[in-house]
TORLOMAR-859862 format. One record per residue (C-alpha): z, y, x; residue in one letter; residue number from 0. Coordinates in Angstrom, 3 decimals, decimal comma, always signed. Example, Ala and Ser with C-alpha at 12.3 -4.5 7.8 and 13.67 -1.06 7.14 Angstrom:
# residues 2
+----------+----------+----------+------+-----+
:       pz :       py :       px : type : seq :
+----------+----------+----------+------+-----+
:   +7,800 :   -4,500 :  +12,300 :    A :   0 :
:   +7,140 :   -1,060 :  +13,670 :    S :   1 :
+----------+----------+----------+------+-----+
***
This chain:
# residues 250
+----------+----------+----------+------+-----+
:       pz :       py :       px : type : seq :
+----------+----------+----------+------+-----+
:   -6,182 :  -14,654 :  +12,160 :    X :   0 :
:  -10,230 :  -15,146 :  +12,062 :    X :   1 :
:  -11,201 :  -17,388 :  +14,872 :    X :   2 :
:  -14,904 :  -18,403 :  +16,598 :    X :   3 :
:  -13,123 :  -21,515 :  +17,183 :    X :   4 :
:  -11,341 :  -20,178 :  +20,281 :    X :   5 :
:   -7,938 :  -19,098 :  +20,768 :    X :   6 :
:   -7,528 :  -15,298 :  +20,027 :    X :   7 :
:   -5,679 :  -13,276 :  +22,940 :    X :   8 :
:   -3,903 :  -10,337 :  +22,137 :    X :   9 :
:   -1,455 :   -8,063 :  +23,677 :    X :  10 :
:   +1,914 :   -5,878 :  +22,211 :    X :  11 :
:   +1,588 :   -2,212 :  +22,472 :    X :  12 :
:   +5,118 :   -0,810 :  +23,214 :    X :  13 :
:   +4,013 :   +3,074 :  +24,548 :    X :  14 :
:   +3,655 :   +5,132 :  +21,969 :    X :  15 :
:   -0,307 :   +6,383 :  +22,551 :    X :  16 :
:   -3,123 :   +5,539 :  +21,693 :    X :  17 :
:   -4,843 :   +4,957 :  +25,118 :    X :  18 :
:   -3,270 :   +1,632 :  +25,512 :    X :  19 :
:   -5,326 :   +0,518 :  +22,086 :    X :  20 :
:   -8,129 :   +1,304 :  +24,193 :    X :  21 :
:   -7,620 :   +0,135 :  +27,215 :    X :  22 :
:   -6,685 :   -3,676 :  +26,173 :    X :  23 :
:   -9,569 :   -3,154 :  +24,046 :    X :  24 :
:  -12,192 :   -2,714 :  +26,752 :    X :  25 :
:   -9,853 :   -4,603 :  +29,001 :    X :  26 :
:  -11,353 :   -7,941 :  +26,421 :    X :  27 :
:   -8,251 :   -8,523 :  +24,144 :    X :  28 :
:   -8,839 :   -9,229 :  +20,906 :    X :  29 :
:   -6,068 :   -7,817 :  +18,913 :    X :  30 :
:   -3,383 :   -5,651 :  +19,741 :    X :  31 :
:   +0,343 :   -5,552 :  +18,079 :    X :  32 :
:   +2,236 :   -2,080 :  +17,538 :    X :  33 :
:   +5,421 :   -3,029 :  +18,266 :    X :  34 :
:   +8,142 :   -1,144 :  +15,528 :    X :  35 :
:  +10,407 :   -3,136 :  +15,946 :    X :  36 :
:  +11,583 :   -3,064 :  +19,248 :    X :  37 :
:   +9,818 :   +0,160 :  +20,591 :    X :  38 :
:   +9,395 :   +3,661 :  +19,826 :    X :  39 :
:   +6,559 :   +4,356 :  +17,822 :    X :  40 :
:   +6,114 :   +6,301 :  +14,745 :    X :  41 :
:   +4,338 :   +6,122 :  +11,783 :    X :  42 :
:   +1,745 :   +9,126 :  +12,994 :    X :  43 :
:   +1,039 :   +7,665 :  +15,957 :    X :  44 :
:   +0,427 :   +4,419 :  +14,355 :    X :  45 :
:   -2,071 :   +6,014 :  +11,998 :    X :  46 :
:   -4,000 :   +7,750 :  +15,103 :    X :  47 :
:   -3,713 :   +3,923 :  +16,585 :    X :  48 :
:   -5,229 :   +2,577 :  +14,108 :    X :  49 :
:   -8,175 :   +5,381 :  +14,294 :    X :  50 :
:   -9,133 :   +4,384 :  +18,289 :    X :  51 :
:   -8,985 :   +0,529 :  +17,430 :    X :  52 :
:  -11,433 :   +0,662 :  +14,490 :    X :  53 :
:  -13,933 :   +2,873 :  +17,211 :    X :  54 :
:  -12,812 :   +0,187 :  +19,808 :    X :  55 :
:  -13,669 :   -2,771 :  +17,867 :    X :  56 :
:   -9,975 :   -4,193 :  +18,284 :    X :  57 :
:   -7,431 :   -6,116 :  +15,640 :    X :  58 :
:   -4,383 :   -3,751 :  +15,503 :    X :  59 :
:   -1,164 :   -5,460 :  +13,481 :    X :  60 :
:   +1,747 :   -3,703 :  +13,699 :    X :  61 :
:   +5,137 :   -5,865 :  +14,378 :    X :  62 :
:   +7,676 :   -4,147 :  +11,421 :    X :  63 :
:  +11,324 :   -4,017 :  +11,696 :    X :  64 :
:  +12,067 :   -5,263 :   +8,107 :    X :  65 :
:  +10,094 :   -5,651 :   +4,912 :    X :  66 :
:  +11,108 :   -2,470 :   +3,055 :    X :  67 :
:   +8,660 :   -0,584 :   +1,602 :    X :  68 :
:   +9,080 :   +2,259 :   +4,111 :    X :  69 :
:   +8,875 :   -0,608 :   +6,830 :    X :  70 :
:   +5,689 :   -2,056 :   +5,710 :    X :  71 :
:   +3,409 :   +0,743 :   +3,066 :    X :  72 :
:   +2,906 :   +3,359 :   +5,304 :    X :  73 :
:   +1,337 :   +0,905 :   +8,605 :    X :  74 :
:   -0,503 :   -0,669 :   +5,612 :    X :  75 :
:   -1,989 :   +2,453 :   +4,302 :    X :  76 :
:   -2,626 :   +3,227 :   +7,520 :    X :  77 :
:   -5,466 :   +0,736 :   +7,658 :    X :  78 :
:   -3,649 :   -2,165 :   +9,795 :    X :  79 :
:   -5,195 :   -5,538 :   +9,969 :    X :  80 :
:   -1,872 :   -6,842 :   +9,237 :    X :  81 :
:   +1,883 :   -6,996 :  +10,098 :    X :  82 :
:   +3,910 :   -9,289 :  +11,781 :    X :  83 :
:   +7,772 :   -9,723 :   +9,868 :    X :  84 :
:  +10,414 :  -10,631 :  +12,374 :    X :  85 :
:  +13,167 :  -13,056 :  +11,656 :    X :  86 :
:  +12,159 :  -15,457 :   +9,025 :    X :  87 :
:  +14,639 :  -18,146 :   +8,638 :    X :  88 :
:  +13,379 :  -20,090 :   +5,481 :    X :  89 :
:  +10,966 :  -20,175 :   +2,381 :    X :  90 :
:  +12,681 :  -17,379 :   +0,621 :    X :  91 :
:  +12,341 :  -15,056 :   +3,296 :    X :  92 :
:   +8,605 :  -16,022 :   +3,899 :    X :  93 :
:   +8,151 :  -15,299 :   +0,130 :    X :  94 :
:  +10,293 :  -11,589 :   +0,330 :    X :  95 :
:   +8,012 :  -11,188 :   +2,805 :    X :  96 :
:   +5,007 :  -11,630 :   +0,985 :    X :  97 :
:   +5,968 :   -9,684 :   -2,071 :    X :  98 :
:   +6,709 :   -6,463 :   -0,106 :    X :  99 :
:   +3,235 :   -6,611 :   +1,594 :    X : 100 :
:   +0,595 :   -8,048 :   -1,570 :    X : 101 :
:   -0,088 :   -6,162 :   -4,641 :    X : 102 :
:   +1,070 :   -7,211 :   -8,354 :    X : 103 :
:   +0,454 :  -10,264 :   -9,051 :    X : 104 :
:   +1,200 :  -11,672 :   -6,236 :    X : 105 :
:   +4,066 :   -9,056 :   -4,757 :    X : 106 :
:   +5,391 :   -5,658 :   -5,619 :    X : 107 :
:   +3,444 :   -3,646 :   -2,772 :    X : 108 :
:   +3,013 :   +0,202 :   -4,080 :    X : 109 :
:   -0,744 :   +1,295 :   -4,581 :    X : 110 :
:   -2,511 :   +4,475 :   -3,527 :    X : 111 :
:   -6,088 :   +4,149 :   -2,357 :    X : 112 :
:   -6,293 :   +7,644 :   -0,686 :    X : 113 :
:   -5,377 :   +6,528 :   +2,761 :    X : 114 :
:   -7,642 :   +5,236 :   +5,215 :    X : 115 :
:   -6,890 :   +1,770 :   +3,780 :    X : 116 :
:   -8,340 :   +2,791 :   +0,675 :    X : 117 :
:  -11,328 :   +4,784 :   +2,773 :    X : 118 :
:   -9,436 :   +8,156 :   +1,698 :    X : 119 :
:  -10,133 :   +7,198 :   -2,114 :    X : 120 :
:  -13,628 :   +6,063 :   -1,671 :    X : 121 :
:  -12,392 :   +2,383 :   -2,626 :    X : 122 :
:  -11,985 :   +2,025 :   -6,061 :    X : 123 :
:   -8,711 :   +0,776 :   -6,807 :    X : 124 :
:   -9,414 :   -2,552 :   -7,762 :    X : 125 :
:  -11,618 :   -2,686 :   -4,325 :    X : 126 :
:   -8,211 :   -1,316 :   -2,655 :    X : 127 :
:   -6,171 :   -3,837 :   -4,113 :    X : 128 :
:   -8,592 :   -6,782 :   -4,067 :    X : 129 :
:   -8,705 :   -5,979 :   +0,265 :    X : 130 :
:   -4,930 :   -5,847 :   +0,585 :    X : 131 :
:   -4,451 :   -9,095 :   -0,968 :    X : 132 :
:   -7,523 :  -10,665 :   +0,801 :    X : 133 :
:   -8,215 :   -9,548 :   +3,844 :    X : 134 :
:   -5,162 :   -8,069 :   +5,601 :    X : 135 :
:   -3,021 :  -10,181 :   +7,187 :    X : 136 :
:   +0,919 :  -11,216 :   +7,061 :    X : 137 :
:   +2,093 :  -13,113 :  +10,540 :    X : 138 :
:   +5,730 :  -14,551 :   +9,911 :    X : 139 :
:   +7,893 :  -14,986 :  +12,816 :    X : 140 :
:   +9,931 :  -18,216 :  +12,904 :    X : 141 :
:  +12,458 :  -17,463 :  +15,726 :    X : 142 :
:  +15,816 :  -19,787 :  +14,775 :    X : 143 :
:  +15,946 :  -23,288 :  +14,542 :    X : 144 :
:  +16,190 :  -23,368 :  +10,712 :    X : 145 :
:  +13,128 :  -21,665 :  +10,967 :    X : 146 :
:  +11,067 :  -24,249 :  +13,092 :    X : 147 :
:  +12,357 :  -27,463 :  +10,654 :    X : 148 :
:  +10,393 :  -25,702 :   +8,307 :    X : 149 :
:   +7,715 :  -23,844 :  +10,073 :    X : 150 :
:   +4,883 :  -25,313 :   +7,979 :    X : 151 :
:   +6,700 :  -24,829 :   +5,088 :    X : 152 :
:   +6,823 :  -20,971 :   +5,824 :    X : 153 :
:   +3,004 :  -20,661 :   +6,803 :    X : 154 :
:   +2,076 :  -22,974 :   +3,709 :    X : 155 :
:   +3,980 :  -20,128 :   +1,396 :    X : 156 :
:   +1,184 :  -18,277 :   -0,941 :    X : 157 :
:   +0,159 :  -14,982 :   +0,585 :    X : 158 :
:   +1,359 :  -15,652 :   +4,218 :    X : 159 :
:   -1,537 :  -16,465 :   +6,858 :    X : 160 :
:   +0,127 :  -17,582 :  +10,047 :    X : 161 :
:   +3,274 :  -18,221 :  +11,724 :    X : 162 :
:   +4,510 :  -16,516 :  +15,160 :    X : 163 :
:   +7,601 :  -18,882 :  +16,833 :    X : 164 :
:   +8,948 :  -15,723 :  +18,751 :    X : 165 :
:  +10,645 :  -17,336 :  +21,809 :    X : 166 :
:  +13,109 :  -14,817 :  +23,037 :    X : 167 :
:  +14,922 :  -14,637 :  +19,872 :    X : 168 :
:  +14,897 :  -18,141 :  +19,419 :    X : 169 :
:  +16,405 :  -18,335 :  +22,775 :    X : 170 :
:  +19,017 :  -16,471 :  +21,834 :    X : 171 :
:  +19,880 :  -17,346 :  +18,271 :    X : 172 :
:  +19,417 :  -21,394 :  +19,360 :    X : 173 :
:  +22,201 :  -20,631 :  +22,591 :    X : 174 :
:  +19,468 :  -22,425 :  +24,419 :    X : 175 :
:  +17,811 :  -21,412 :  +27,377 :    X : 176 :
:  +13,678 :  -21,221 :  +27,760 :    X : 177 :
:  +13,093 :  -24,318 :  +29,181 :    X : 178 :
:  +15,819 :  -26,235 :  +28,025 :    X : 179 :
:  +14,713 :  -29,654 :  +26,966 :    X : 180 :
:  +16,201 :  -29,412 :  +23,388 :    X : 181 :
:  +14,355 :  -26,474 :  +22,751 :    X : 182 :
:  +11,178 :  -27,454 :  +23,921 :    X : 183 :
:  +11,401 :  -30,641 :  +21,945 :    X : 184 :
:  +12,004 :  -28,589 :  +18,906 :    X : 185 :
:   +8,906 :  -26,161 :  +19,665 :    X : 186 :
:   +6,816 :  -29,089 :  +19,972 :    X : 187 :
:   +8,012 :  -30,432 :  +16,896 :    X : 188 :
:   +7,247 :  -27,665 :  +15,027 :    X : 189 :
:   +3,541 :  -27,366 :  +16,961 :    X : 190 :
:   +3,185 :  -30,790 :  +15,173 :    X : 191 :
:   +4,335 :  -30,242 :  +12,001 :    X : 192 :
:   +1,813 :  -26,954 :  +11,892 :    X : 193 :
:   -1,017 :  -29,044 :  +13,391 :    X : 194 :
:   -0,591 :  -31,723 :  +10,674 :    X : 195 :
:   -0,480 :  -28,910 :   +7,810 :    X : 196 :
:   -3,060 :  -27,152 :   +8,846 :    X : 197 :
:   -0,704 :  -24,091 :   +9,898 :    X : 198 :
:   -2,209 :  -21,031 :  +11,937 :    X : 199 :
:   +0,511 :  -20,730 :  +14,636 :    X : 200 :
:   +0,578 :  -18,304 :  +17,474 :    X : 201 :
:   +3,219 :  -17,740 :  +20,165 :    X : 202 :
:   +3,843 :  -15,287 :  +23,477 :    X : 203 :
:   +2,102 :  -16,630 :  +26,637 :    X : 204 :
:   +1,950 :  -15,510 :  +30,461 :    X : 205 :
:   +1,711 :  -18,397 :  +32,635 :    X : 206 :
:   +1,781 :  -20,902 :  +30,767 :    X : 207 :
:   -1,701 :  -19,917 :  +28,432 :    X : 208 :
:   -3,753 :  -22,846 :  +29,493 :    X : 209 :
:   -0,780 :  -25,343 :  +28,902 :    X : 210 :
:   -0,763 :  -23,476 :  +25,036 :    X : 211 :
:   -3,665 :  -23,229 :  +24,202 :    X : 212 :
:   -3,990 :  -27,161 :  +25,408 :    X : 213 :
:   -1,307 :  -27,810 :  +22,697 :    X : 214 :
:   -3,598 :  -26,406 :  +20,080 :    X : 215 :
:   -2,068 :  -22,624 :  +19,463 :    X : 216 :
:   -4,308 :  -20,661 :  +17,598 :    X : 217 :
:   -3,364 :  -17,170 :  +18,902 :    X : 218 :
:   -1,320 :  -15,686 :  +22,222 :    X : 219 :
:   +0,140 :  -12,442 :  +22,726 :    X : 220 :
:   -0,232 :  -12,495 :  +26,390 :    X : 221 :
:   +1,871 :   -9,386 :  +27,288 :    X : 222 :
:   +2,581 :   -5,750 :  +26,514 :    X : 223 :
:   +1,051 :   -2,877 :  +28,093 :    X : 224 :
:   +4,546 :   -1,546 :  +29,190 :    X : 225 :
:   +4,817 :   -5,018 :  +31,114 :    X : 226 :
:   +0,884 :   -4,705 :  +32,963 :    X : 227 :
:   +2,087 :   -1,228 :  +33,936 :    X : 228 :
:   +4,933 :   -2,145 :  +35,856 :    X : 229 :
:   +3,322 :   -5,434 :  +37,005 :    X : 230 :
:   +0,269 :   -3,585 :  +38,403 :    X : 231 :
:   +2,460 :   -1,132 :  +39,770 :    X : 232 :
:   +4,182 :   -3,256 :  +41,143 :    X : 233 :
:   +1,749 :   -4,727 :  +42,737 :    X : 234 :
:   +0,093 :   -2,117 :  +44,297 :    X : 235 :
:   +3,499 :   -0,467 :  +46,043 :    X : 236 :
:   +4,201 :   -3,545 :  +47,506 :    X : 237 :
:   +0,864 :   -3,987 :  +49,134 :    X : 238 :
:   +1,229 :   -0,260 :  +50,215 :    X : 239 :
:   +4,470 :   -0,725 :  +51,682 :    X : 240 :
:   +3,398 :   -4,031 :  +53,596 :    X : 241 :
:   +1,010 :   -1,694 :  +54,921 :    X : 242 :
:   +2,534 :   +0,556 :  +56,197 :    X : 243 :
:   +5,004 :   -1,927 :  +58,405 :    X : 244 :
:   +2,165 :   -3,015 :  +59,742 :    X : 245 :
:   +1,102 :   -1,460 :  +63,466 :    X : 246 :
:   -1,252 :   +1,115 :  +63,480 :    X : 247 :
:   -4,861 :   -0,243 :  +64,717 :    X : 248 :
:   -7,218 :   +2,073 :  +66,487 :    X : 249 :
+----------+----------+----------+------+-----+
***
């Protein structure tokens, strides 16, 4: 994940349209994540996703449920910035990982350059290849403990650019509850151990951003547009329904 030397803010997209691409995108986020794994959206609408993001000048990854090639080629031909791979336990993974989403040499990614990621075959091949290796993206998430005793080793793997420590899963793969102290000692182990190494790391936020980005995170997912809907929603019945309690004024 580029940085201006700022945190990047970003924001999963669970709804499966477009509009909320745009929205967080003139709302100020920087990059938006498709979530696949845990929503449903399909490849189509990824594609038309990925169409109102490049117009919006906004990031779009798309989280994947699994690193097969159905999982990850068509989101990548689609012209994502990158994917984010859920469940990464150790190096091995990281590296499966990496060899489902880079081209020969470095992984076993399938090539066709007619897609938008190829600029519907006005890349040359080699200019195909050479962008998928280069310039898109491949988030890992760390979200056991395994995972976070070797975070840096998983974001220091060839052909992986940052590390996500997902903490709902670790949550509930650890036993531990969010704010246990055990579990925030590990996270803040593994913060250090990225810091020291040089690791891009990136995490989920709400109100807690400013205490993050204090500890040096490179990149928040702040929320999902299915959670500002119901929030501002929310919000605004409430406020209605104080309202009408109250007495009538002349």
């Amino acid at each position: 994940m580029e940085s201006d030397g700022r945190p990047r803010l970003g924001a999963w997209v669970k709804l499966p349209v477009h509009e909320s691409v745009e929205l967080l995108a003139h709302a100020g986020y920087d990059f938006v994540v498709v979530d696949t794994e845990h929503a449903a959206v399909d490849t189509r609408t990824i594609s038309t996703m990925v169409a109102a993001a490049r117009g919006c000048d906004i990031d779009l990854y798309v989280r994947v449920p699994g690193t097969t090639p159905r999982d990850v080629q068509v989101p990548l031909d689609a012209g994502v910035d990158g994917l984010f791979v859920p469940r990464i336990d150790d190096v091995a993974d990281a590296q499966r990982s990496v060899e489902s989403v880079r081209f020969p040499p470095i992984g076993r990614r399938g090539a066709s350059n007619t897609g938008r990621a190829g600029r519907w075959g006005l890349d040359t091949l080699s200019e195909y290849v050479a962008t998928g290796n280069g310039q898109v993206r491949l988030v890992v998430q760390a979200e056991s403990v395994p995972a976070l005793h070797v975070i840096a080793d998983l974001g220091s793997t060839p052909g992986v650019d940052a590390v996500f420590i997902g903490p709902a899963d670790l949550a509930v793969s650890s036993g531990l509850l969010p704010g246990d102290p055990e579990l925030d000692r590990l996270v803040r182990a593994a913060e250090r151990s990225c810091a020291t190494r040089g690791v891009c790391l990136g995490t989920t936020a709400s109100d807690d951003a400013v205490d993050l980005i204090a500890r040096g995170y490179d990149f928040l997912v702040l929320g999902s547009d299915t959670g500002f809907l119901r929030a501002g929603g929310a919000a605004q019945i409430a406020a209605a329904k104080v309202a009408a309690r109250s007495p009538i004024r002349a």
